[in-house]
N, C-alpha and C positions, 0 to 999 in steps of 0.2 A: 569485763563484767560491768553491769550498768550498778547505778547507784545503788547499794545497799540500803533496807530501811529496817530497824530494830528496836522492838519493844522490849525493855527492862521492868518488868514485877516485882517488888521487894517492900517491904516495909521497915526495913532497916536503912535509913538514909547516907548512913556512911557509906554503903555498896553501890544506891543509886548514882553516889558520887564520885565511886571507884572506878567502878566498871565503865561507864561512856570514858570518863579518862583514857583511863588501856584500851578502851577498842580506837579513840582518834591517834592515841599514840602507836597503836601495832597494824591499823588498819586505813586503808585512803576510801575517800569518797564512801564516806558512811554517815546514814542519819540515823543520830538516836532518838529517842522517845522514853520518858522516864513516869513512871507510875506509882501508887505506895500500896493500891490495893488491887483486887481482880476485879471488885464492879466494876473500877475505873478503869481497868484495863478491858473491860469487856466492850462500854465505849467505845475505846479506841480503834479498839478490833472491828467492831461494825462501820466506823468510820474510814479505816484505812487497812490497805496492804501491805502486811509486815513481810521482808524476807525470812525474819525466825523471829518466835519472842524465846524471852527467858525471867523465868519465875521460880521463884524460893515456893520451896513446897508448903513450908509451917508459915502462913500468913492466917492474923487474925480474920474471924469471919467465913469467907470463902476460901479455901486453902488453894496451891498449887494444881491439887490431883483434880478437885471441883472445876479447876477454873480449865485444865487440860483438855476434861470434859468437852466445855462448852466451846473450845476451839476447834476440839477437831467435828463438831458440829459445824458451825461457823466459815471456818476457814481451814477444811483437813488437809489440804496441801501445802501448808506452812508447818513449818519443822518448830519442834517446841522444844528449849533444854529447860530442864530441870533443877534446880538448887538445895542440896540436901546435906543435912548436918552430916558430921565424923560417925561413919557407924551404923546408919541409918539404911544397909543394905533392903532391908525388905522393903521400906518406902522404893529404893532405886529402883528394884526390880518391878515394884506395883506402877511407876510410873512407864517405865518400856512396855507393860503389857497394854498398859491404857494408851501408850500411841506417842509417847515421846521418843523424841526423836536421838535424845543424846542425856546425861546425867553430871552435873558437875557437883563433884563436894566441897564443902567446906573445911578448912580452908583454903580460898581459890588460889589455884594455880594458873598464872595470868596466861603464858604461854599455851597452857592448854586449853584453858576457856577460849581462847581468840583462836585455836587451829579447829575447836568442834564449831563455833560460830560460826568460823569461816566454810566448815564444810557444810554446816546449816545453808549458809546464805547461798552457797553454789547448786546444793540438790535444788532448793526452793527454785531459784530462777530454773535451772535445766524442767525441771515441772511444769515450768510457767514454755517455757521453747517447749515444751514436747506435746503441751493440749494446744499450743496455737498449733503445730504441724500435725498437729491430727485432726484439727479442725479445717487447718486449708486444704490436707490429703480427700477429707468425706467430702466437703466442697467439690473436690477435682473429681472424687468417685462421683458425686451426683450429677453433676456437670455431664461427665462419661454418660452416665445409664441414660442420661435424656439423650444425649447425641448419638448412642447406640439406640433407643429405641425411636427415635425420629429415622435416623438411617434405616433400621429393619421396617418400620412405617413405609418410605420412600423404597427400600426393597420390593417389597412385598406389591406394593402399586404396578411397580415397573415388571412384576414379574407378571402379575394380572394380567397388564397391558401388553405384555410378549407371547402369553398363552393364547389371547384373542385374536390378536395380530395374524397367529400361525395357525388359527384356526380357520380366520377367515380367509387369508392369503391360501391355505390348501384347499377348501371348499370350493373357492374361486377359481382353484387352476384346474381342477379335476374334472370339470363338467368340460371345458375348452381340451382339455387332452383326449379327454376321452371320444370326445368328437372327430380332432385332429386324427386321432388312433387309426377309429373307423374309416375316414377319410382316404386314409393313407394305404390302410388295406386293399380298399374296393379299387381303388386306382391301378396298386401291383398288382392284383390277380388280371384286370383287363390290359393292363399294359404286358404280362404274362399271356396272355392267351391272345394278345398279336403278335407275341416275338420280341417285343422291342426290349434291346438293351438297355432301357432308363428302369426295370425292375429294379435290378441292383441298387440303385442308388436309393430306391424307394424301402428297400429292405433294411440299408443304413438308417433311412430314416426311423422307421420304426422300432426298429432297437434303439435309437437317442430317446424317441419319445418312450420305450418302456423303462429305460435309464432313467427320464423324469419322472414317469407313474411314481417308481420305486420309492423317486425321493418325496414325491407330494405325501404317500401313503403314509411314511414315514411321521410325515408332519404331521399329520392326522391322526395318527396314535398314539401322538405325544400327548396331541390335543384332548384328545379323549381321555388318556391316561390323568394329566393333570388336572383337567375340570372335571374329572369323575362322572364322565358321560361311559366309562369303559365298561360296555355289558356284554356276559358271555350268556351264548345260550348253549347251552349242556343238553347232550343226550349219549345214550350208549352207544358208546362204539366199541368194535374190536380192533386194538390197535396194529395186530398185524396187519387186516386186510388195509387199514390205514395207511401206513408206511409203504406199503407195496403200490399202493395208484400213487402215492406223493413221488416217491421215487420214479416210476413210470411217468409223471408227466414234468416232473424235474429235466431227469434227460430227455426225452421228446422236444421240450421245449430248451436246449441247451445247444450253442452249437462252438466248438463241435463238441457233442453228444460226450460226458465226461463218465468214466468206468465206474459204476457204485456197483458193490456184492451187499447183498442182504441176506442178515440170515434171520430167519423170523422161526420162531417155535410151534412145536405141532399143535400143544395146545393152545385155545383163545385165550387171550388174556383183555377182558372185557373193564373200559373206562369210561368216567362218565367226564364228557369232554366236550368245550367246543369246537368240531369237527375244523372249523373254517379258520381260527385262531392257533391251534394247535397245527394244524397245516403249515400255519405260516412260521412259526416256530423252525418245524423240522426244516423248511425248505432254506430259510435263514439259513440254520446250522451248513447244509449241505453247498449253500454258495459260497460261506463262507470255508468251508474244508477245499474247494474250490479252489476259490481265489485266493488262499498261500499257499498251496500244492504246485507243482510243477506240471505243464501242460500232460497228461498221461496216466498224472500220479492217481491212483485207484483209491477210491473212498469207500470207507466198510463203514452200515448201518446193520447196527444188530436190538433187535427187539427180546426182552428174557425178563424172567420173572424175578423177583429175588425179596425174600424176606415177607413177602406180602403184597410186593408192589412191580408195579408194572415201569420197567426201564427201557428208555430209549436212547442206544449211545450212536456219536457219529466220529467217527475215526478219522484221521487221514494222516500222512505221512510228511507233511510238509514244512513252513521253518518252522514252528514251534511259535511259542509265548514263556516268557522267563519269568520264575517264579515270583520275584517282586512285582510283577504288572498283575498279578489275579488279583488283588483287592481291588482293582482301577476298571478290568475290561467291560465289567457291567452297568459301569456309567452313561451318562448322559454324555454322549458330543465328544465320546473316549476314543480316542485310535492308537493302537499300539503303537510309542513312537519306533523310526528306523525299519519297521518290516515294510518289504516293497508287495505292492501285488503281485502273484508267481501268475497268474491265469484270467484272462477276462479284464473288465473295467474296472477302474477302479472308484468308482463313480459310488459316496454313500457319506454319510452325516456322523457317522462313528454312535448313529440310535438302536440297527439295529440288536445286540446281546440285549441292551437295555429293557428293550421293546418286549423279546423272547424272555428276559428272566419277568418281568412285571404278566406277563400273560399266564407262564408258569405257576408263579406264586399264587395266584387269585384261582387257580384252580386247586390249590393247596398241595401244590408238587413243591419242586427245587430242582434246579438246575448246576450244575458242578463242572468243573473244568480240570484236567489232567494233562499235562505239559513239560515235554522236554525240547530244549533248544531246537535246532537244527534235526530234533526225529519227531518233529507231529504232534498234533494235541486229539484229546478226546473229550469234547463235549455230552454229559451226559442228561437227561429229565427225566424225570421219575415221577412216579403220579400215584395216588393207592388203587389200589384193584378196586372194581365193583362187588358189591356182597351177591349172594343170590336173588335179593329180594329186589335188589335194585336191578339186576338181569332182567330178571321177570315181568317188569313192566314193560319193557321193551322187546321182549322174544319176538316178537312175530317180525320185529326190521332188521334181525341181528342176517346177517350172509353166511351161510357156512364156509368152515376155513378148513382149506385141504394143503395146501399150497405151501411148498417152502423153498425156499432162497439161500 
């Protein structure tokens, strides 16, 4: 404990002379301070830091309780005991409510007066350690919020500077690929249409460069999704006859050519959607039932109505997704760790769910996920029905639907 410092109040002289006695004689490394009135202790108070004073309540002039007052004005984290005649219980009590710290009566009991002192002088210092550590702790909190909000500053830049990056880096590859594409094409059909064996190779390549499309496209959606360039244009559709050409030109374009059963409903169920976005959703889902399926394994896409709203769910049989991973798979750059790809490349950024559920939402659907290990998952999107009124602006482009799967 550091040095003790102690104001004595009394106008009885004999006490003033008692008491510093008994505290050098019961107490080490203590200073006292001796006064005979409260002005004059009021002084001293604005002059200096006492670890506790102690004053006789009946002093002429300004009393004990007056002068308690004005400390714990002054100096409220300094512990005050009080000095009260034989008997004088209600004064005792009036000074505890007014804020003193401790009450000694008369006639002093030395032992005691020096163990409440002494517990004076210990609160008061641990007071004094407890606003410096609360003042170094806010320091260390302010400190923190500046170096957190300079870091989320410097976040925020770098993340800028990553959306533009991937903006203009896919911008940039897509006009080249797309050329490359065509290139690639006209060449296999004439190297086809002489015979020559270097088709194949040419056919390889074209599947790498649609491998890359995928991935530029990707980039591109992001891009758009995060600089809030992402525009949908909506109009009526029927999403059975939907699902039936995305499905037809799914496997068409798939090799080899993977089993999807559709069952689609007799009646329309008519959405306001865009067409080209929404396409790419479902054909997502069906690569990816695909690609952790087993070469063969048969994918079921079923179109139904339910509650009001129009559901599109896509089945397949293959490993599965465990249920801890569903709060992750619609992340950004997420791949489900340990599943291998069962079918196809493997070739993709872990954007596209992300891509599907952000297209979904802005159409005011939801997208949902059903999952048992090792027996298959069911991706499902669900979208509201069109009203009538909203039909009817569109009749005359809607296709009649006969057809079912």
């Amino acid at each position: 404990m550091n040095q003790a410092y102690v104001l004595i109040v009394d106008d009885d002289n004999a006490l003033l002379q008692a008491l510093p006695q008994a505290i050098y004689l019961r107490m080490h490394d203590v200073k006292v301070d001796t006064c005979d009135s409260a002005l004059e202790a009021l002084e001293r108070i604005k002059q200096n830091e006492y670890d506790a004073i102690v004053s006789d309540i009946k002093m002429p002039g300004m009393d004990g309780l007056a002068l308690l007052g004005k400390i714990q004005e002054l100096c409220p984290r300094t512990p005050t005991l009080l000095i009260t005649g034989h008997g004088d219980h209600g004064l005792a009590i009036q000074a505890l409510r007014g804020g003193a710290y401790d009450f000694i009566q008369k006639p002093i009991e030395r032992d005691y007066f020096i163990a409440a002192l002494h517990r004076a002088i210990q609160t008061h210092q641990l007071r004094i350690q407890v606003a410096e550590q609360q003042q170094t702790l806010e320091l260390h909190a302010k400190s923190l919020e500046q170096t957190v909000q300079e870091r989320t500053r410097e976040l925020i830049a770098a993340n800028a500077a990553k959306d533009e990056f991937l903006s203009i880096a896919s911008h940039e590859l897509k006009t080249p690929l797309s050329s490359l594409k065509g290139m690639t094409q006209l060449l296999r059909r004439r190297l086809e249409r002489a015979g020559s064996s270097e088709a194949g190779s040419l056919a390889n390549m074209e599947n790498s460069i649609r491998r890359m499309e995928v991935l530029v496209n990707d980039l591109l959606n992001i891009s758009f999704i995060e600089t809030g360039m992402f525009v949908l244009h909506q109009q009526q559709c029927e999403m059975g006859d939907l699902c039936r050409k995305l499905v037809e030109e799914y496997v068409a374009g798939t090799n080899p050519p993977p089993v999807v059963h559709v069952e689609i409903p007799d009646e329309p169920l008519m959405v306001s959607v865009d067409v080209e976005r929404i396409g790419q959703v479902i054909i997502n889902l069906l690569s990816n039932a695909r690609k952790y399926s087993a070469a063969g394994s048969p994918i079921r896409l079923v179109v139904r109505q339910d509650s009001g709203e129009c559901v599109v769910s896509v089945r397949d049989a293959g490993v599965g997704i465990s249920s801890e991973m569903f709060p992750h798979i619609f992340e950004r750059f997420y791949r489900v760790p340990g599943i291998e790809v069962q079918t196809g490349s493997s070739v993709g950024l872990g954007l596209g769910l992300y891509i599907s559920k952000q297209i979904v939402e802005r159409h005011g659907g939801r997208i949902d996920v059903q999952s048992v290990q090792d027996q298959g998952s069911t991706f499902s999107i669900t979208f509201p029905l069109s009203s009538v009124a909203e039909v009817a602006v569109d009749l005359p482009g809607i296709i009649p639907h006969t057809q079912k799967h």
